[in-house]
C-alpha positions as CSV (number, residue, x, y, z in Angstrom):
1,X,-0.7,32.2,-28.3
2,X,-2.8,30.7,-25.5
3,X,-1.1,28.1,-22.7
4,X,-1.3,25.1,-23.5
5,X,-3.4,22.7,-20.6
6,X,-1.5,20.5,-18.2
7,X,-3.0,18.1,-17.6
8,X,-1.2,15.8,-14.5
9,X,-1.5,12.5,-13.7
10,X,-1.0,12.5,-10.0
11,X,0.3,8.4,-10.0
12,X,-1.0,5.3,-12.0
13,X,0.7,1.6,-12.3
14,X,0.0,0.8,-15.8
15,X,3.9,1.3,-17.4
16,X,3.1,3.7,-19.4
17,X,0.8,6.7,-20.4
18,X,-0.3,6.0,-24.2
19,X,-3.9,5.7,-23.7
20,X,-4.2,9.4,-21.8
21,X,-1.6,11.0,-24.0
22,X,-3.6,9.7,-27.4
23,X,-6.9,11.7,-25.9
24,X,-5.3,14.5,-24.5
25,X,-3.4,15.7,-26.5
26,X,-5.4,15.5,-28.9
27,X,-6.4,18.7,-27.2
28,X,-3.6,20.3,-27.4
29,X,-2.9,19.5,-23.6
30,X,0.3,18.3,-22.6
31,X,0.5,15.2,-20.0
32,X,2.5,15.1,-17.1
33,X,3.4,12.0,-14.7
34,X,4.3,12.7,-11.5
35,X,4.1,9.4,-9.6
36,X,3.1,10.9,-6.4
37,X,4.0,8.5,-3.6
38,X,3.3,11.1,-0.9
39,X,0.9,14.3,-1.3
40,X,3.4,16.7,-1.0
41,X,5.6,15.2,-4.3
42,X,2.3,17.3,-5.8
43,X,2.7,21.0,-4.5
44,X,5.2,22.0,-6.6
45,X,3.2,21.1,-9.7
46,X,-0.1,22.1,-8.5
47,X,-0.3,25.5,-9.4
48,X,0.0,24.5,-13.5
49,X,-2.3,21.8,-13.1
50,X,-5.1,22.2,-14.8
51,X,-6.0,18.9,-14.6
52,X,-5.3,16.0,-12.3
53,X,-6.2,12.5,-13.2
54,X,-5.5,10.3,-9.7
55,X,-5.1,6.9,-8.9
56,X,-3.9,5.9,-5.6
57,X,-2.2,9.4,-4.3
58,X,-4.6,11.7,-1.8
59,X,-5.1,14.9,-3.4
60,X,-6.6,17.2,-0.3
61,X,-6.9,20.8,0.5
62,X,-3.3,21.6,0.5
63,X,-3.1,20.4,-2.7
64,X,-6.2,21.6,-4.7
65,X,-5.6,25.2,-2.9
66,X,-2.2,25.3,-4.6
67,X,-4.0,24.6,-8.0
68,X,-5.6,27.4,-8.9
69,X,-5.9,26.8,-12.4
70,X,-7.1,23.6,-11.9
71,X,-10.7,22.5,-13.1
72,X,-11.5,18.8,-13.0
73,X,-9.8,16.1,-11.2
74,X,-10.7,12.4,-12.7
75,X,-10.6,9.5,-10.4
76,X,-9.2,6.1,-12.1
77,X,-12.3,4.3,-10.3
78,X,-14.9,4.4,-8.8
79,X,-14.2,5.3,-5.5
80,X,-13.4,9.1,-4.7
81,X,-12.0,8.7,-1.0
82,X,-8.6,10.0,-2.0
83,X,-9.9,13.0,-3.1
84,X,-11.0,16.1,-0.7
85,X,-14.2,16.6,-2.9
86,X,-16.0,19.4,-0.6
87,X,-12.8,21.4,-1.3
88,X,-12.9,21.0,-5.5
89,X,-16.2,21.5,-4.7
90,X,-15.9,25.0,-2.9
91,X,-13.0,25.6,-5.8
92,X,-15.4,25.0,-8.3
93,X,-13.1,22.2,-9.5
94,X,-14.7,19.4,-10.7
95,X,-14.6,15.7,-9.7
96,X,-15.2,12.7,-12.3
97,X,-14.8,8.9,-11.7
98,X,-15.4,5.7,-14.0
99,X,-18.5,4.0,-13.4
100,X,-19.9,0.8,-14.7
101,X,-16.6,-0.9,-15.3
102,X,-14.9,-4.1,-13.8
103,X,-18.4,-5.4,-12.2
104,X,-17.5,-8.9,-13.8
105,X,-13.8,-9.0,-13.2
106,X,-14.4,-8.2,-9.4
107,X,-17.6,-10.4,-8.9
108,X,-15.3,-13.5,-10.5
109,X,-12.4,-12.8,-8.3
110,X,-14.8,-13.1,-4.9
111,X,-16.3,-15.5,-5.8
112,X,-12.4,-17.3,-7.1
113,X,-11.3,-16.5,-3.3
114,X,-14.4,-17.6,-1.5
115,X,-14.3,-20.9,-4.1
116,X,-10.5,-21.3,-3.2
117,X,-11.0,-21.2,1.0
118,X,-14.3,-23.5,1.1
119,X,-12.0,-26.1,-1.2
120,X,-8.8,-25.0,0.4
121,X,-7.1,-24.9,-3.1
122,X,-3.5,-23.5,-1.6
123,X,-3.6,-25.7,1.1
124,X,-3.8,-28.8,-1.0
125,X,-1.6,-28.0,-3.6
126,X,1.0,-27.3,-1.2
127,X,0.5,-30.4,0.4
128,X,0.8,-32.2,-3.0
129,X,4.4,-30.4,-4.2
130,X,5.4,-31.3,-0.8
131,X,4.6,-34.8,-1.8
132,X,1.7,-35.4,0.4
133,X,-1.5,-37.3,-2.0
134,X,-4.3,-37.6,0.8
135,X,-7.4,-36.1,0.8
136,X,-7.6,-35.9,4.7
137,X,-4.5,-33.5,4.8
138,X,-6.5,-30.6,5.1
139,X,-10.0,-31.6,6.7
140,X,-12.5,-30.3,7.2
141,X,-13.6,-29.4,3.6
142,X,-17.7,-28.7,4.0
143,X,-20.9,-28.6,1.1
144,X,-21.6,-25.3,-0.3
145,X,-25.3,-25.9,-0.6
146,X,-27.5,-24.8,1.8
147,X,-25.0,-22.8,3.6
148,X,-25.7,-18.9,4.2
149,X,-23.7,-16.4,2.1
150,X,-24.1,-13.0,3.6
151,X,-23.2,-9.8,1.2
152,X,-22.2,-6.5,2.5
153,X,-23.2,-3.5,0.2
154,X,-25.5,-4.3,-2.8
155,X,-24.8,-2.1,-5.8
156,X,-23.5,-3.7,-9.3
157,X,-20.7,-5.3,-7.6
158,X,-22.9,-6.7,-4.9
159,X,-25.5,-8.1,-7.1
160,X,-22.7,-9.5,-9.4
161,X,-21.5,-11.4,-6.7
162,X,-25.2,-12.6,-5.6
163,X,-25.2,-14.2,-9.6
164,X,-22.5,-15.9,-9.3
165,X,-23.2,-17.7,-5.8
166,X,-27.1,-18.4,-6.1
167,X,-26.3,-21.1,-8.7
168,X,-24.2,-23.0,-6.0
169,X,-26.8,-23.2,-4.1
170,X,-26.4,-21.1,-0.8
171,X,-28.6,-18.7,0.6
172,X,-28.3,-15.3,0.3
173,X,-28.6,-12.2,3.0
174,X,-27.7,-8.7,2.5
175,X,-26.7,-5.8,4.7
176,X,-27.7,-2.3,2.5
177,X,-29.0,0.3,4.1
178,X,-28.8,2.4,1.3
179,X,-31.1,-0.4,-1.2
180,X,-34.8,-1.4,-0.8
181,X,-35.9,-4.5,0.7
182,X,-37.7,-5.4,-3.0
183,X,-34.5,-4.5,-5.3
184,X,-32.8,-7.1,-2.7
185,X,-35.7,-9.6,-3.1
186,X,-35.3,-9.3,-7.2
187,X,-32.1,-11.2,-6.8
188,X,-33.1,-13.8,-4.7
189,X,-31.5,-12.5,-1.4
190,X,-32.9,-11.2,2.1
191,X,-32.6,-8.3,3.6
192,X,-30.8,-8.1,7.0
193,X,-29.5,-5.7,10.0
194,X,-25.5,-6.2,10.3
195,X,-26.1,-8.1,13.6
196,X,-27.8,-10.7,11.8
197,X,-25.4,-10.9,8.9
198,X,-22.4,-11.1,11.2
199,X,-24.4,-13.9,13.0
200,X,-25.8,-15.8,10.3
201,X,-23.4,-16.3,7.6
202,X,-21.3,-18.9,6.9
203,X,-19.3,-17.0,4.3
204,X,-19.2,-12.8,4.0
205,X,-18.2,-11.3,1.0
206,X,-17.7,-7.6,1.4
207,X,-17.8,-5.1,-1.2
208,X,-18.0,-2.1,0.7
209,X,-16.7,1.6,-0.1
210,X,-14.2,3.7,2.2
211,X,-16.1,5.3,4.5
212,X,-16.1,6.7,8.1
213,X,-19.2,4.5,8.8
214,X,-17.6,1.7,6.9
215,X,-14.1,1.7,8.4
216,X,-13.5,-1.5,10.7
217,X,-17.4,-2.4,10.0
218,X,-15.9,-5.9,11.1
219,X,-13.8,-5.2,14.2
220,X,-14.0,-7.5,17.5
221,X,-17.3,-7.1,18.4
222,X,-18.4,-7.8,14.8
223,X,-16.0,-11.7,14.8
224,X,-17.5,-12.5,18.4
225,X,-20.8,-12.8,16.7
226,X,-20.1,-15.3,14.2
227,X,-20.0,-18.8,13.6
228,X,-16.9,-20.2,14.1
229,X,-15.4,-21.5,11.0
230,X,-16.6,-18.4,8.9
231,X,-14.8,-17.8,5.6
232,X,-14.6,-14.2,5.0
233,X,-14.0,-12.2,1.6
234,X,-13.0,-8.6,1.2
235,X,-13.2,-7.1,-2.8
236,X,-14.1,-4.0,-1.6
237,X,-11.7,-1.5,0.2
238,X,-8.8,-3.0,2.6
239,X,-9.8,-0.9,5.6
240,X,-13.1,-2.0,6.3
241,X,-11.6,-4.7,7.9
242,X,-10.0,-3.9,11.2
243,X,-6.5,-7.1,10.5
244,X,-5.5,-7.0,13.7
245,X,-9.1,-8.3,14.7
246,X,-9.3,-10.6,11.7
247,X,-5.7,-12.0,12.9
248,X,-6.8,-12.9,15.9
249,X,-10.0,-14.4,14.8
250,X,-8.4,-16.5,12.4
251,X,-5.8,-17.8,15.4
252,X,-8.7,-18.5,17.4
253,X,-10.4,-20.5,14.9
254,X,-13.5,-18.0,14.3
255,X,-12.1,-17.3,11.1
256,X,-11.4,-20.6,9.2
257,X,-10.0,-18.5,6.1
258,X,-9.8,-14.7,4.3
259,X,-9.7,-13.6,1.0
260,X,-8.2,-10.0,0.8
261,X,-7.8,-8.1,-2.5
262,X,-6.0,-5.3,-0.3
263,X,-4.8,-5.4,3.2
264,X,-5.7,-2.8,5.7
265,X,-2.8,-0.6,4.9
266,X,-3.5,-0.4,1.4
267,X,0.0,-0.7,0.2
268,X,0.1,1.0,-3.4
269,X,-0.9,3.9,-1.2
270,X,2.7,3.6,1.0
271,X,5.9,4.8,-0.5
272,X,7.3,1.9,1.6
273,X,6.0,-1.3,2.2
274,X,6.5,-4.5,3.6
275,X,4.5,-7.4,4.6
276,X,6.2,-7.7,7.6
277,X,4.3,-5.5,9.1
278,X,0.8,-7.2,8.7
279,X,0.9,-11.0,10.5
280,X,-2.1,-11.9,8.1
281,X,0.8,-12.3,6.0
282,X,2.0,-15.6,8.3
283,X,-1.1,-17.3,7.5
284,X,-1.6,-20.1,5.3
285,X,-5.6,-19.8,5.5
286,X,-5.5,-16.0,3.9
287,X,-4.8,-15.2,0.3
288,X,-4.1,-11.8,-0.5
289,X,-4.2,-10.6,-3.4
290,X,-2.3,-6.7,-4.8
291,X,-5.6,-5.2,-5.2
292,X,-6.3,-7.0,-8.5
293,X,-9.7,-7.5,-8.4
294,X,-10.8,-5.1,-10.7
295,X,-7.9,-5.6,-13.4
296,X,-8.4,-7.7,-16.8
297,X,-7.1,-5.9,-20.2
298,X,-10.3,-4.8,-21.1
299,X,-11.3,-3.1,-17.6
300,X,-8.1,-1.0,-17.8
301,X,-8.4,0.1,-21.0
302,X,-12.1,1.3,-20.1
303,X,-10.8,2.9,-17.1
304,X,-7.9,4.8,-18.5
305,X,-10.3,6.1,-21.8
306,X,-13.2,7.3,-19.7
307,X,-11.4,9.4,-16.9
308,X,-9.0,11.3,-19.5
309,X,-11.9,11.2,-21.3
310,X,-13.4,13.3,-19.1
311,X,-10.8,15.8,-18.3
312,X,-11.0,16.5,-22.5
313,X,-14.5,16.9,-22.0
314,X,-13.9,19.5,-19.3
315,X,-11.3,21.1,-20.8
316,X,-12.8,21.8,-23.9
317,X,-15.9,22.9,-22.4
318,X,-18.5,20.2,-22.7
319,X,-19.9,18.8,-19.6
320,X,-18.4,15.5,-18.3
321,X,-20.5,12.0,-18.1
322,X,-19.7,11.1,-14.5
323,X,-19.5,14.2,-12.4
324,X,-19.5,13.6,-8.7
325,X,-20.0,17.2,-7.5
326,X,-22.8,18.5,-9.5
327,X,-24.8,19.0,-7.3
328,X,-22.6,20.9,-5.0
329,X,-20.9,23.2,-7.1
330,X,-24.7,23.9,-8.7
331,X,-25.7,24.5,-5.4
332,X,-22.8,27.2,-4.9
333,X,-23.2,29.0,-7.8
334,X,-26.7,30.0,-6.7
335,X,-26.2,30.6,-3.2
336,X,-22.9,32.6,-4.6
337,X,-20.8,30.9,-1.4
């Protein structure tokens, strides 16, 4: 009788694992759920993986050279940061995420925190449970329209997010280096260099993936460029802001409010977290979100079907929908390297 598959989920938040055990095994695999806090919790496991499905927890080169029966690790996401995909891909293991899902729930919740800091929602309820009713108790509130809306990164997200604020009337410049001045036009928006966006905007909503070129891309030299009173949003991934800067621009007054659906430190990534460690946390002018940007019922159910939907794909033989490493493990076959 052949082994049955294991298939491992490295670490998810969603209470329980119904959805992957209803398509899995259906296979015949079994489902194992590890909740990985650091990268070593996986080692001892690894070698009868022969799946991984990951949320938050970094599965590297010490882990996938433990796995050697392991062929397809499914990212619940888009991004694939937490992954080492050159090693899967030089293991010939390979690497799946969900696309096209939670474009909606994450273009409404930008453009919920940039709505909420130009109105200063928080500030003004507090002041009315304090028992405060004036409408000077947390001036100066300024018109939408007309005012410059810069966007950082322009793929579905991006473009979401450029819907929702054109009908409020502000005008729209994008940094992309990796889209075309025309796709950018379609939606109404400008092109720009990141000096000018920095400079221009009144409001930045980023969306940007985890990158080395994207890490910090607004640091110090990036808030002494803008206009002061900016109002900044970050839906995209916690460390392209550097917070110590944004701290100290928001003291200073550059900074008149942030919108954070993750912190720089990423905290479902830390065994052990506090806010105490981040001073954004002091602030009355930042709302932080627990990386919730992306979640409604539907958006997790789509996530959670699609990436064990791809390790059955995988398993059983067929190819999977969205493969990361294609090309790369294609291009190792033939050079047999």
């Amino acid at each position: 009788m052949s082994r049955r598959y294991k298939v491992v989920i490295t670490d998810n938040d969603y209470g329980d694992n119904d959805v992957e055990c209803g398509i899995l095994e259906a296979i015949g695999a079994e489902v194992v759920n590890v909740q990985a806090k650091r990268e070593g919790d996986l080692y001892d496991i690894a070698p009868e993986a022969d799946a991984f499905i990951v949320q938050y927890a970094k599965v590297s080169l010490e882990t996938l050279t433990r796995a050697r029966n392991c062929k397809v690790v499914a990212r619940y996401g888009i991004g694939v940061d937490t992954v080492d995909v050159d090693a899967a891909s030089e293991r010939g293991i390979l690497v799946t995420n969900v696309q096209d899902y939670c474009t909606d729930e994450v273009a409404d919740h930008a453009t919920g925190l940039w709505l909420s800091l130009v109105k200063k929602f928080l500030q003004y309820n507090r002041s009315t449970h304090a028992g405060k009713w004036a409408w000077r108790a947390e001036r100066p509130v300024y018109r939408v329209r007309g005012r410059t809306m810069g966007i950082v990164s322009f793929g579905r997200i991006g473009r979401a997010i450029a819907e929702r604020a054109k009908p409020h009337g502000v005008k729209l410049i994008v940094f992309d280096p990796y889209v075309d001045e025309e796709t950018i036009h379609a939606f109404g928006a400008t092109k720009v260099g990141k000096e000018e966006l920095v400079s221009r905007a009144d409001y930045i909503c980023m969306q940007a993936p985890m990158s080395a070129e994207t890490r910090h891309f607004l640091s110090d030299a990036e808030f002494a460029l803008m206009k002061k009173s900016i109002i900044i949003v970050n839906t995209g991934r916690g460390p392209t802001i550097d917070n110590k800067a944004l701290y100290k621009a928001l003291l200073d007054g550059t900074v008149a409010g942030a919108g954070l659906d993750d912190p720089e430190e990423e905290p479902a990534k830390r065994p052990d977290w506090s806010p105490d460690g981040n001073p954004i946390f002091t602030l009355d002018n930042v709302i932080v979100t627990p990386h919730t940007a992306y979640y409604s019922e539907e958006s997790i159910q789509q996530c959670r079907t699609v990436a064990a939907s791809e390790v059955a794909r995988v398993l059983t033989g067929q190819k999977p929908v969205n493969l990361i490493n294609g090309d790369a493990i294609a291009r190792k076959a033939q050079t047999g390297t």
